[in-house]
C-alpha positions as CSV (number, residue, x, y, z in Angstrom):
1,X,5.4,-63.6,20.1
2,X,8.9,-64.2,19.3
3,X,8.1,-60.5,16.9
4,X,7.8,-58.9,19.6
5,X,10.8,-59.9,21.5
6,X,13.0,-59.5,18.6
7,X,11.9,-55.9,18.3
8,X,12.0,-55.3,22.5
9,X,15.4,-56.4,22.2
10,X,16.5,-54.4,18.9
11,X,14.7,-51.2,20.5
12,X,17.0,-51.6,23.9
13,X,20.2,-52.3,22.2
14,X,19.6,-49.4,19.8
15,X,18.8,-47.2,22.5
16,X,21.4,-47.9,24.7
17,X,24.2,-47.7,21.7
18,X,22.6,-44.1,20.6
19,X,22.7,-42.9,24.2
20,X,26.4,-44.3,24.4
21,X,27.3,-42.6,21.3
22,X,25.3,-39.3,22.2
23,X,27.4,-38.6,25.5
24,X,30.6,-38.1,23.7
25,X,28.1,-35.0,21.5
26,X,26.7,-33.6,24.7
27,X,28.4,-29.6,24.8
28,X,28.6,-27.8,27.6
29,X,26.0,-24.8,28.2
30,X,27.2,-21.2,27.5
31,X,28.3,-19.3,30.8
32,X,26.7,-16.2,29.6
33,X,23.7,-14.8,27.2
34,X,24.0,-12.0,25.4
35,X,20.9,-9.7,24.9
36,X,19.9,-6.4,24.2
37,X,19.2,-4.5,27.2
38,X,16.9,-2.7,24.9
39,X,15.4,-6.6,23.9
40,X,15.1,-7.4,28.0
41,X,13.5,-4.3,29.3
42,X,11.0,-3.4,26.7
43,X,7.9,-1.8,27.9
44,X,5.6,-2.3,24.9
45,X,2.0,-2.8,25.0
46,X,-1.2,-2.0,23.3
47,X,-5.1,-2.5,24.3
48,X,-7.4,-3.7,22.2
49,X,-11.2,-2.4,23.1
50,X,-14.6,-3.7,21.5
51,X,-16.7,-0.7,20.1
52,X,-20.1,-2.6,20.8
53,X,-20.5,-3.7,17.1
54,X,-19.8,-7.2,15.4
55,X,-16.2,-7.1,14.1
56,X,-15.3,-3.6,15.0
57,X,-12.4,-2.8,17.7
58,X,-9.9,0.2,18.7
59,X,-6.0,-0.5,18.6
60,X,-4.7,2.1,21.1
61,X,-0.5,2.0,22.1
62,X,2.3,4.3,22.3
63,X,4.7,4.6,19.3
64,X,8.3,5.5,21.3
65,X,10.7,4.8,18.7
66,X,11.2,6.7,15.2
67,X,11.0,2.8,13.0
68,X,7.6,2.7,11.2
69,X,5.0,0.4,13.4
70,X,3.2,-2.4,11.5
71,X,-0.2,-3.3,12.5
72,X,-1.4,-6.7,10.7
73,X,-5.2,-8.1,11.6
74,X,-5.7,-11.6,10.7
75,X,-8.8,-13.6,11.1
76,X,-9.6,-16.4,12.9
77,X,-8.1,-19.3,11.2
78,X,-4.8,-17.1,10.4
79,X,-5.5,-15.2,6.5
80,X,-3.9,-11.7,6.9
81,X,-6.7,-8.9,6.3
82,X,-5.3,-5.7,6.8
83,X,-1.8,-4.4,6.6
84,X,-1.2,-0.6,7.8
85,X,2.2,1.1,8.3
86,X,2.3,3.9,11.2
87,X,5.2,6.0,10.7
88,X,4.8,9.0,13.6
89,X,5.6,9.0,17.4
90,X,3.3,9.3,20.3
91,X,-0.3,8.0,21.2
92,X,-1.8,6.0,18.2
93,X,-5.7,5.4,18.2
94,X,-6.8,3.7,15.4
95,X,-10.8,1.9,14.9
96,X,-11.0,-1.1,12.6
97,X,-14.0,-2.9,11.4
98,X,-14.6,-6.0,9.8
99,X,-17.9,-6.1,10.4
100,X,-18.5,-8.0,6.6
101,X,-16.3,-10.5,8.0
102,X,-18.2,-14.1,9.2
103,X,-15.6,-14.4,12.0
104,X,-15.8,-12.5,15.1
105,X,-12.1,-13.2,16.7
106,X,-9.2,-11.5,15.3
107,X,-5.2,-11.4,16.5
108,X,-3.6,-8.4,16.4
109,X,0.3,-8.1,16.1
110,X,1.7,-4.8,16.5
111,X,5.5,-3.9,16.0
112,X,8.7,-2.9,14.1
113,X,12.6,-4.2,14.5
114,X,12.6,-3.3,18.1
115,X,9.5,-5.2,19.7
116,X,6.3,-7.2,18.2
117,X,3.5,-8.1,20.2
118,X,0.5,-10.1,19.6
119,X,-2.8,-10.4,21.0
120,X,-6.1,-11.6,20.4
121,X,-9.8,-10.0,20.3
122,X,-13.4,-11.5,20.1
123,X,-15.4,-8.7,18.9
124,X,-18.6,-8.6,19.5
């Protein structure tokens, strides 16, 4: 018993020095963040659509900007399985399957040095 009230004791002293010491580190918050306007109003987005068979989907997004687009697919438990550089503008369609795959959910992340998104499909 007398354990346990040596470390109560230790724990509340300690704690009450670090939180004395800690106020004199405390900063004051920035007045103002600075972020891309491009960063803050970016309208990307992409749909991913089963085709009806075990591990086969359609990617389908709009490619505004002249940067390259990387589309990576990873499995389930997070093992990268395809990595595919788009490099033109406009509508993008593309059809994956991985239908020799044992897993049947897959994330999807879609982007370049502008915007990345990442979403997730259960394709069945």
């Amino acid at each position: 018993m007398g354990r346990k009230i040596l470390v109560m004791f230790f724990l509340t002293v300690s704690s009450q020095l670090i939180a004395q010491d800690s106020s004199l580190l405390i900063q004051q918050p920035e007045d103002d963040l600075n972020y891309s306007k491009v960063l803050l109003n970016n309208n990307f987005d992409f749909t991913l659509k089963n085709t009806g068979k075990k591990g086969s989907f359609d990617v389908k997004f709009y490619n505004s900007t002249e940067k390259p687009v990387m589309i990576k697919v990873y499995d389930v438990i997070g093992n990268l399985i395809i990595e595919e550089e788009i490099g033109k503008l406009g509508n993008i369609e593309k059809r994956y399957d991985f239908s020799e795959y044992k897993s049947s959910l897959f994330l999807v992340e879609i982007g370049n040095s502008k915007y990345n998104l990442t979403k997730s499909i259960f394709a069945i």
